[in-house]
C-alpha positions as CSV (number, residue, x, y, z in Angstrom):
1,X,-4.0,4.8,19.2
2,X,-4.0,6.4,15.6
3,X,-6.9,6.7,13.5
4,X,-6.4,5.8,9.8
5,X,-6.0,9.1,7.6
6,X,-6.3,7.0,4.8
7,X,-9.5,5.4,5.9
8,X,-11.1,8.8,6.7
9,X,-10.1,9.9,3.6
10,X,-11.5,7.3,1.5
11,X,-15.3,7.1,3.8
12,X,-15.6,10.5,3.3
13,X,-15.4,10.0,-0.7
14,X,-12.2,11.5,-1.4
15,X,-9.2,10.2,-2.6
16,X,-5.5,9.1,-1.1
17,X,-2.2,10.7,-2.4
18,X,0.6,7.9,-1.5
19,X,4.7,8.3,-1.6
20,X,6.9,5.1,-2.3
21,X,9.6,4.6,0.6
22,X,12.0,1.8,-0.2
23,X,15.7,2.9,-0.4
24,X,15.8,5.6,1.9
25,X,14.8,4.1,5.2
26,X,15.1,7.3,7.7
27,X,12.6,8.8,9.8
28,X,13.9,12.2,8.5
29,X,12.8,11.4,4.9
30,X,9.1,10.1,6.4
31,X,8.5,12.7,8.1
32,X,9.9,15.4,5.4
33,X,6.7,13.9,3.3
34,X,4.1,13.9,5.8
35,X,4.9,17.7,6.0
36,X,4.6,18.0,2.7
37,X,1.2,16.4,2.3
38,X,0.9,13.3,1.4
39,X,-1.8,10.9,3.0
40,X,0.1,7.9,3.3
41,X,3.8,6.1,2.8
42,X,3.9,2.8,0.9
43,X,7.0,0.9,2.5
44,X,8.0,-1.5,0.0
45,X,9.3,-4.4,2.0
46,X,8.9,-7.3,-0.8
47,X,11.2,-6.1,-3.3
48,X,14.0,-4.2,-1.1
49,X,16.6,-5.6,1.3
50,X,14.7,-4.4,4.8
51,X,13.5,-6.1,7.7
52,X,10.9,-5.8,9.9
53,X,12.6,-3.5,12.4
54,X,12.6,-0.8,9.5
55,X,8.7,-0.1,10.6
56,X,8.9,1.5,14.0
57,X,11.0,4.6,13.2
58,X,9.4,5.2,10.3
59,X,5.8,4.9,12.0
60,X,7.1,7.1,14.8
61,X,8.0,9.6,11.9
62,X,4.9,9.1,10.0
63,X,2.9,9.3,13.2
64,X,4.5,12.6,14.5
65,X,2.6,14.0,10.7
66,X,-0.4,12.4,10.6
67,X,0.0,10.4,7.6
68,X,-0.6,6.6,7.5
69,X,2.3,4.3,7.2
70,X,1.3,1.4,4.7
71,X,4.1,-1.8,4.8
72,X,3.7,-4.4,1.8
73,X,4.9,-7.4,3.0
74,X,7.2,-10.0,3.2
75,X,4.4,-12.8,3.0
76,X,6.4,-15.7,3.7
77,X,4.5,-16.2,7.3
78,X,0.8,-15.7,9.6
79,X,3.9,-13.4,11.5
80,X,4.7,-10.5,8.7
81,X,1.3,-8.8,9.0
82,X,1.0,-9.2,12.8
83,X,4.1,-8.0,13.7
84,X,4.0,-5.0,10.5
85,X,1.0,-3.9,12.7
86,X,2.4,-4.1,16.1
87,X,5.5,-1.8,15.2
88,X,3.1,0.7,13.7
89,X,1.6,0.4,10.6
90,X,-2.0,1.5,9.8
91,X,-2.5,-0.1,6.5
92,X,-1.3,-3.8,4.8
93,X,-0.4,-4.2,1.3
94,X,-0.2,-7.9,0.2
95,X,1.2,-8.7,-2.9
96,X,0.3,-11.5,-5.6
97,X,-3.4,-12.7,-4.1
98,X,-4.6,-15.0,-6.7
99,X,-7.6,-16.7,-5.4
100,X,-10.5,-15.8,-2.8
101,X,-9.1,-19.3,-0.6
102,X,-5.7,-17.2,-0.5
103,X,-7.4,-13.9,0.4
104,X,-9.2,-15.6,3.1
105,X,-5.7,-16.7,4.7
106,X,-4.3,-13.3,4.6
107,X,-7.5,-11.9,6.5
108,X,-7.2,-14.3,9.2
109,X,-3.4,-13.3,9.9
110,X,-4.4,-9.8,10.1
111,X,-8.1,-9.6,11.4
112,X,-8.1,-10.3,15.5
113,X,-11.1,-12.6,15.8
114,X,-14.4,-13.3,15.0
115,X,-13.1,-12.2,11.8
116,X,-9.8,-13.5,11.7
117,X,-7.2,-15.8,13.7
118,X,-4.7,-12.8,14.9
119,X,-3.1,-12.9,17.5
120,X,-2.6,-10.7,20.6
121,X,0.1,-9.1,22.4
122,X,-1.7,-5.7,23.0
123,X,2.0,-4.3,23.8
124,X,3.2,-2.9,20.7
125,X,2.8,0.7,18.7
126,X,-0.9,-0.2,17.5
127,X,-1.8,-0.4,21.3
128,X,0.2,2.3,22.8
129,X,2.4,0.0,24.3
130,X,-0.2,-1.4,26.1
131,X,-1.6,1.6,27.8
132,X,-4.4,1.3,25.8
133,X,-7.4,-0.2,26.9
134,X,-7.6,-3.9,25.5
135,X,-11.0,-4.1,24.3
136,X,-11.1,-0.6,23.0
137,X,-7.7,-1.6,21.0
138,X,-9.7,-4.8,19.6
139,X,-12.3,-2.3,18.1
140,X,-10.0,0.5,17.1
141,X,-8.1,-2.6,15.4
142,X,-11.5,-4.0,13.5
143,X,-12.1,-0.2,12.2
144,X,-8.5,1.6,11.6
145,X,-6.7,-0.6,10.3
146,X,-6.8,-0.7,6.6
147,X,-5.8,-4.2,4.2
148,X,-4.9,-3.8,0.4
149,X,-4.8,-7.2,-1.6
150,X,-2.5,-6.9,-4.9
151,X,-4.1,-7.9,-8.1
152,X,-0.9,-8.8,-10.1
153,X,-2.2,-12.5,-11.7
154,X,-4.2,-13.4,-14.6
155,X,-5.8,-15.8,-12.1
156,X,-6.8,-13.2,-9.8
157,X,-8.5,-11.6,-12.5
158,X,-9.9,-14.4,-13.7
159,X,-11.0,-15.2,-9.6
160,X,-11.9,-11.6,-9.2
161,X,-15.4,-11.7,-8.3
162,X,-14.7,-14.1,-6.0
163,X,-12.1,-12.6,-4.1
164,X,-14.0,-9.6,-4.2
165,X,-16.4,-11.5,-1.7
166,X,-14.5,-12.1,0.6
167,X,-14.6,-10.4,3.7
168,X,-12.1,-8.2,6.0
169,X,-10.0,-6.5,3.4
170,X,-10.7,-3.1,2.6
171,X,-9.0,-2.4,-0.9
172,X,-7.4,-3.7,-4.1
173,X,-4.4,-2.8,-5.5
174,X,-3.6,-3.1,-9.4
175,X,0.1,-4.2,-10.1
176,X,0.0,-3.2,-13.9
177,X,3.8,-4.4,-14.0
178,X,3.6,-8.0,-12.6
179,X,-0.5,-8.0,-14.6
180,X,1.5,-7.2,-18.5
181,X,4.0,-10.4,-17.6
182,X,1.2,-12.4,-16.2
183,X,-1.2,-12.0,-19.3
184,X,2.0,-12.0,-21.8
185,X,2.1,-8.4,-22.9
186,X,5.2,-6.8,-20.4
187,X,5.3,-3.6,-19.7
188,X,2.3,-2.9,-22.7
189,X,0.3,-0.9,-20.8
190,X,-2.6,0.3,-23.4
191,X,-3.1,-2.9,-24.5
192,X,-6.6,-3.8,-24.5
193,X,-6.5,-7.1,-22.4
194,X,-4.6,-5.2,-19.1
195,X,-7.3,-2.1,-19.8
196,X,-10.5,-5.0,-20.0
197,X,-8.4,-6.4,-16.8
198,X,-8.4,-3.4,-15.1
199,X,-11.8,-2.4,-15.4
200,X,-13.1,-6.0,-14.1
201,X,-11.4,-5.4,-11.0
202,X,-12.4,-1.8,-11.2
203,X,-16.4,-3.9,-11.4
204,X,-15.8,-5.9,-9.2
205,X,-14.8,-3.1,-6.2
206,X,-17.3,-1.0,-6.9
207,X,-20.1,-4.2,-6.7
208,X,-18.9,-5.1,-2.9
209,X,-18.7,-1.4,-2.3
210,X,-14.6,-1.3,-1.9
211,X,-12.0,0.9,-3.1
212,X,-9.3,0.5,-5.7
213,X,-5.7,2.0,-6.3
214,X,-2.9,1.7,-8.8
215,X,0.6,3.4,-9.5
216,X,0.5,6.3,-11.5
217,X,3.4,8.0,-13.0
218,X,2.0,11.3,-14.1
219,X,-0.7,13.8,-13.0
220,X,-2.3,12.8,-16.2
221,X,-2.5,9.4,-15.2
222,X,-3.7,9.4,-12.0
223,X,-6.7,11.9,-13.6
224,X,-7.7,9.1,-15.6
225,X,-7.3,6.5,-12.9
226,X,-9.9,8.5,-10.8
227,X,-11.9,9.1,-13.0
228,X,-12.1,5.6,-13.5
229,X,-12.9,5.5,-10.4
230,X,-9.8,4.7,-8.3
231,X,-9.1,6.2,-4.8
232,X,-5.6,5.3,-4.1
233,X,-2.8,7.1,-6.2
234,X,1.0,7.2,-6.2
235,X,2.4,10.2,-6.6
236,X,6.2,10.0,-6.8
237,X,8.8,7.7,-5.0
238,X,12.6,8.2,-3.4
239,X,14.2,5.4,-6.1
240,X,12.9,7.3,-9.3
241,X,13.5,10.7,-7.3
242,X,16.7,9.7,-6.4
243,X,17.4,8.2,-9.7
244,X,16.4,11.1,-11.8
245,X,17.9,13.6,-10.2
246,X,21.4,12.1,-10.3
247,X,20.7,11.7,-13.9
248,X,19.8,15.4,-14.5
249,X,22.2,16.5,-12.4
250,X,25.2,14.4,-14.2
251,X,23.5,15.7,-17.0
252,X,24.2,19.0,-16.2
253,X,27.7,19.1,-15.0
254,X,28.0,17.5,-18.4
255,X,28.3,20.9,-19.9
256,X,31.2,21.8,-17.1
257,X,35.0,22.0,-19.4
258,X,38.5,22.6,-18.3
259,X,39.0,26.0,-19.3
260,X,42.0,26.2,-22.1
Protein backbone atom coordinates (compact mmCIF):
# COMPACT_ATOMS: atom_id res chain seq x y z
CA UNK A 1 0.00 0.00 0.00
CA UNK A 2 1.18 3.72 -0.59
CA UNK A 3 1.59 6.17 1.92
CA UNK A 4 0.28 9.68 1.09
CA UNK A 5 3.36 12.06 0.03
CA UNK A 6 1.05 14.76 0.22
CA UNK A 7 -0.11 13.92 3.78
CA UNK A 8 3.58 13.61 4.96
CA UNK A 9 4.23 16.61 3.44
CA UNK A 10 1.61 18.64 4.94
CA UNK A 11 2.06 16.92 8.99
CA UNK A 12 5.49 17.68 8.77
CA UNK A 13 4.50 21.60 8.22
CA UNK A 14 5.59 21.95 4.77
CA UNK A 15 3.83 22.71 1.82
CA UNK A 16 2.44 20.62 -1.52
CA UNK A 17 3.44 21.61 -5.10
CA UNK A 18 0.51 20.10 -7.37
CA UNK A 19 0.35 19.74 -11.50
CA UNK A 20 -3.12 19.83 -13.27
CA UNK A 21 -3.71 16.56 -15.59
CA UNK A 22 -6.82 16.86 -17.66
CA UNK A 23 -6.15 16.60 -21.48
CA UNK A 24 -3.32 14.52 -21.61
CA UNK A 25 -4.41 11.27 -20.09
CA UNK A 26 -0.95 9.07 -20.43
CA UNK A 27 1.01 7.42 -17.99
CA UNK A 28 4.11 8.88 -19.87
CA UNK A 29 3.12 12.43 -19.09
CA UNK A 30 2.41 11.41 -15.09
CA UNK A 31 5.20 9.92 -14.66
CA UNK A 32 7.38 12.68 -16.75
CA UNK A 33 6.10 15.01 -13.56
CA UNK A 34 6.63 12.95 -10.72
CA UNK A 35 10.31 12.96 -11.99
CA UNK A 36 10.34 16.20 -12.18
CA UNK A 37 9.19 17.00 -8.65
CA UNK A 38 6.04 17.64 -8.06
CA UNK A 39 4.14 16.22 -4.88
CA UNK A 40 0.98 15.39 -6.35
CA UNK A 41 -1.26 15.33 -9.79
CA UNK A 42 -4.75 16.85 -9.69
CA UNK A 43 -6.82 14.72 -12.32
CA UNK A 44 -9.53 16.89 -13.22
CA UNK A 45 -12.38 14.46 -13.94
CA UNK A 46 -15.52 17.13 -13.47
CA UNK A 47 -14.78 19.33 -16.17
CA UNK A 48 -13.11 16.95 -18.92
CA UNK A 49 -14.54 14.12 -21.03
CA UNK A 50 -12.76 11.03 -18.87
CA UNK A 51 -14.07 8.22 -17.14
CA UNK A 52 -13.19 6.40 -14.31
CA UNK A 53 -10.92 3.89 -16.02
CA UNK A 54 -8.49 6.90 -16.77
CA UNK A 55 -7.29 6.43 -12.85
CA UNK A 56 -5.38 3.18 -12.81
CA UNK A 57 -2.65 3.93 -15.43
CA UNK A 58 -2.09 7.10 -14.33
CA UNK A 59 -1.80 5.87 -10.53
CA UNK A 60 0.50 3.12 -11.75
CA UNK A 61 2.51 6.02 -13.24
CA UNK A 62 2.22 8.26 -10.38
CA UNK A 63 2.99 5.39 -8.06
CA UNK A 64 6.16 4.16 -9.92
CA UNK A 65 7.39 8.28 -8.67
CA UNK A 66 6.22 8.65 -5.58
CA UNK A 67 3.91 11.44 -6.03
CA UNK A 68 0.23 11.28 -4.97
CA UNK A 69 -2.49 11.01 -7.53
CA UNK A 70 -5.47 13.36 -6.42
CA UNK A 71 -8.94 12.60 -8.80
CA UNK A 72 -11.73 15.46 -8.46
CA UNK A 73 -14.72 13.81 -9.01
CA UNK A 74 -17.55 13.13 -11.00
CA UNK A 75 -20.00 13.53 -7.86
CA UNK A 76 -23.04 12.33 -9.33
CA UNK A 77 -23.01 8.92 -7.00
CA UNK A 78 -21.75 7.22 -3.11
CA UNK A 79 -19.75 5.14 -6.25
CA UNK A 80 -17.23 7.96 -7.80
CA UNK A 81 -15.09 8.29 -4.65
CA UNK A 82 -15.07 4.49 -3.84
CA UNK A 83 -14.19 3.38 -6.90
CA UNK A 84 -11.52 6.78 -7.63
CA UNK A 85 -9.88 5.03 -4.48
CA UNK A 86 -9.91 1.55 -5.48
CA UNK A 87 -8.12 2.15 -8.91
CA UNK A 88 -5.49 4.16 -7.08
CA UNK A 89 -5.86 7.46 -5.93
CA UNK A 90 -4.43 8.73 -2.66
CA UNK A 91 -6.29 11.99 -2.36
CA UNK A 92 -10.29 13.18 -3.23
CA UNK A 93 -11.12 16.49 -4.45
CA UNK A 94 -14.88 17.25 -4.27
CA UNK A 95 -16.17 20.08 -5.96
CA UNK A 96 -19.08 22.60 -5.00
CA UNK A 97 -19.62 21.52 -1.01
CA UNK A 98 -22.05 24.09 0.10
CA UNK A 99 -23.21 23.06 3.41
CA UNK A 100 -21.79 20.91 6.47
CA UNK A 101 -25.20 18.30 5.85
CA UNK A 102 -23.52 17.88 2.25
CA UNK A 103 -19.89 17.49 3.55
CA UNK A 104 -21.12 14.94 5.86
CA UNK A 105 -22.50 12.79 2.86
CA UNK A 106 -19.32 13.02 1.00
CA UNK A 107 -17.33 11.71 4.19
CA UNK A 108 -19.53 8.80 4.46
CA UNK A 109 -18.89 7.68 0.74
CA UNK A 110 -15.30 7.90 1.28
CA UNK A 111 -14.49 7.07 4.99
CA UNK A 112 -14.76 2.94 5.66
CA UNK A 113 -16.70 2.83 8.87
CA UNK A 114 -17.12 4.05 12.11
CA UNK A 115 -16.49 7.18 10.30
CA UNK A 116 -18.15 6.72 7.23
CA UNK A 117 -20.52 4.17 5.22
CA UNK A 118 -17.80 2.95 2.48
CA UNK A 119 -17.83 0.11 1.24
CA UNK A 120 -15.38 -2.84 0.91
CA UNK A 121 -13.93 -4.81 -1.79
CA UNK A 122 -10.31 -4.93 -0.35
CA UNK A 123 -9.26 -6.09 -4.15
CA UNK A 124 -8.32 -3.03 -5.91
CA UNK A 125 -4.92 -0.71 -6.22
CA UNK A 126 -5.49 0.84 -2.55
CA UNK A 127 -5.28 -2.79 -1.23
CA UNK A 128 -2.63 -4.30 -3.39
CA UNK A 129 -5.07 -6.26 -5.04
CA UNK A 130 -5.93 -7.81 -2.10
CA UNK A 131 -2.65 -9.10 -0.87
CA UNK A 132 -2.84 -6.79 1.70
CA UNK A 133 -3.86 -7.55 4.93
CA UNK A 134 -7.61 -6.43 5.43
CA UNK A 135 -7.46 -4.81 8.67
CA UNK A 136 -4.12 -3.22 8.23
CA UNK A 137 -5.71 -1.77 4.71
CA UNK A 138 -8.77 -0.42 6.90
CA UNK A 139 -6.15 1.58 8.97
CA UNK A 140 -3.80 2.48 6.24
CA UNK A 141 -7.22 3.75 4.55
CA UNK A 142 -8.33 5.89 7.91
CA UNK A 143 -4.68 7.63 7.81
CA UNK A 144 -3.38 7.83 3.93
CA UNK A 145 -5.88 8.70 2.30
CA UNK A 146 -6.31 12.41 2.04
CA UNK A 147 -10.20 14.30 1.22
CA UNK A 148 -10.24 18.00 -0.20
CA UNK A 149 -13.81 19.74 -0.06
CA UNK A 150 -14.14 22.65 -2.83
CA UNK A 151 -15.21 25.94 -1.46
CA UNK A 152 -16.73 27.49 -4.70
CA UNK A 153 -20.39 28.85 -3.15
CA UNK A 154 -21.28 31.95 -1.43
CA UNK A 155 -23.23 29.49 0.72
CA UNK A 156 -20.30 27.53 1.69
CA UNK A 157 -18.73 30.57 2.83
CA UNK A 158 -21.48 31.76 4.39
CA UNK A 159 -21.79 27.74 6.12
CA UNK A 160 -18.08 27.79 6.51
CA UNK A 161 -17.60 27.30 10.15
CA UNK A 162 -19.87 24.77 10.02
CA UNK A 163 -18.51 22.71 7.47
CA UNK A 164 -15.29 23.28 8.95
CA UNK A 165 -16.69 20.95 11.92
CA UNK A 166 -17.28 18.41 10.35
CA UNK A 167 -15.31 15.45 10.58
CA UNK A 168 -13.15 13.05 8.17
CA UNK A 169 -11.99 15.50 5.50
CA UNK A 170 -8.69 16.68 5.69
CA UNK A 171 -8.55 19.93 3.46
CA UNK A 172 -10.29 22.77 1.75
CA UNK A 173 -9.87 23.83 -1.53
CA UNK A 174 -10.71 27.55 -2.76
CA UNK A 175 -12.26 27.68 -6.38
CA UNK A 176 -11.68 31.55 -6.85
CA UNK A 177 -13.32 30.99 -10.46
CA UNK A 178 -16.74 29.43 -9.53
CA UNK A 179 -16.36 31.87 -5.80
CA UNK A 180 -16.24 35.58 -8.30
CA UNK A 181 -19.62 34.07 -10.25
CA UNK A 182 -21.13 32.95 -7.05
CA UNK A 183 -20.76 36.29 -5.14
CA UNK A 184 -21.36 38.35 -8.59
CA UNK A 185 -17.92 39.69 -9.26
CA UNK A 186 -16.42 36.97 -12.22
CA UNK A 187 -13.21 36.54 -12.66
CA UNK A 188 -12.43 39.95 -10.17
CA UNK A 189 -10.10 38.47 -8.28
CA UNK A 190 -8.76 41.60 -5.85
CA UNK A 191 -12.01 42.43 -5.06
CA UNK A 192 -12.47 42.83 -1.54
CA UNK A 193 -15.49 40.48 -0.96
CA UNK A 194 -13.55 37.13 -2.61
CA UNK A 195 -10.27 38.38 -0.46
CA UNK A 196 -12.79 38.76 3.00
CA UNK A 197 -14.12 35.22 1.50
CA UNK A 198 -10.92 33.85 1.33
CA UNK A 199 -9.55 34.65 4.46
CA UNK A 200 -12.81 33.21 6.43
CA UNK A 201 -12.15 30.00 5.07
CA UNK A 202 -8.53 30.63 5.55
CA UNK A 203 -10.15 31.13 9.67
CA UNK A 204 -11.98 28.74 9.61
CA UNK A 205 -9.06 25.91 8.63
CA UNK A 206 -6.70 27.11 10.73
CA UNK A 207 -9.53 26.96 13.94
CA UNK A 208 -10.19 23.01 13.31
CA UNK A 209 -6.52 22.63 12.71
CA UNK A 210 -6.81 21.73 8.70
CA UNK A 211 -5.12 22.78 5.79
CA UNK A 212 -6.08 24.95 2.80
CA UNK A 213 -5.07 25.18 -1.00
CA UNK A 214 -5.96 27.30 -4.04
CA UNK A 215 -4.81 27.64 -7.77
CA UNK A 216 -2.09 29.90 -8.33
CA UNK A 217 -0.85 31.09 -11.57
CA UNK A 218 2.39 32.64 -10.68
CA UNK A 219 5.34 32.08 -8.26
CA UNK A 220 4.26 35.46 -6.96
CA UNK A 221 0.97 34.17 -6.16
CA UNK A 222 1.47 31.20 -4.66
CA UNK A 223 4.14 33.39 -2.18
CA UNK A 224 1.30 35.19 -1.12
CA UNK A 225 -1.05 32.27 -0.78
CA UNK A 226 1.41 30.73 1.72
CA UNK A 227 2.04 33.22 3.41
CA UNK A 228 -1.42 33.48 3.93
CA UNK A 229 -1.14 30.48 5.11
CA UNK A 230 -2.08 27.98 2.39
CA UNK A 231 -0.34 24.51 1.97
CA UNK A 232 -1.63 23.28 -1.23
CA UNK A 233 -0.41 25.12 -4.48
CA UNK A 234 -0.75 24.66 -8.26
CA UNK A 235 1.99 25.10 -10.05
CA UNK A 236 1.30 24.75 -13.84
CA UNK A 237 -1.02 22.47 -15.85
CA UNK A 238 -0.86 20.48 -19.48
CA UNK A 239 -4.11 22.62 -21.02
CA UNK A 240 -2.33 26.11 -20.35
CA UNK A 241 1.09 24.39 -21.17
CA UNK A 242 -0.22 23.00 -24.09
CA UNK A 243 -2.10 26.06 -24.95
CA UNK A 244 0.74 28.45 -24.57
CA UNK A 245 3.11 26.85 -26.21
CA UNK A 246 1.23 26.42 -29.42
CA UNK A 247 0.57 30.06 -29.21
CA UNK A 248 4.29 30.99 -28.82
CA UNK A 249 5.32 28.75 -31.13
CA UNK A 250 2.65 29.92 -33.93
CA UNK A 251 3.91 33.06 -32.85
CA UNK A 252 7.16 32.47 -33.85
CA UNK A 253 6.99 30.82 -37.16
CA UNK A 254 4.96 34.01 -37.68
CA UNK A 255 8.17 35.68 -38.62
CA UNK A 256 8.97 32.64 -41.23
CA UNK A 257 8.54 34.37 -45.24
CA UNK A 258 8.74 32.95 -48.65
CA UNK A 259 11.97 34.11 -49.74
CA UNK A 260 11.56 36.48 -53.05
Amino acid sequence: MTNSRVLAKLRAGDFVKVAGISRVMHPWLAETVGRIGYDCIWLDLEHRPWGDEVIDPISLACRATGIDLMARIHKSDYGDPMRALEFGANGLMVPHIRSAQEAREWVNHARFPPLGKRGIDAAGADADYALADPREYLEHAAKEVFLAFQIEDKEAVESIDEIADVEGYDLFFIGMGDLSLSYGVPFDFGNPILQEAMERVAAAAKRTNRWWGTPTGTPEHAQKILDLGGRMITAGGDHMALLNGFRNSFQDYSKVRIST
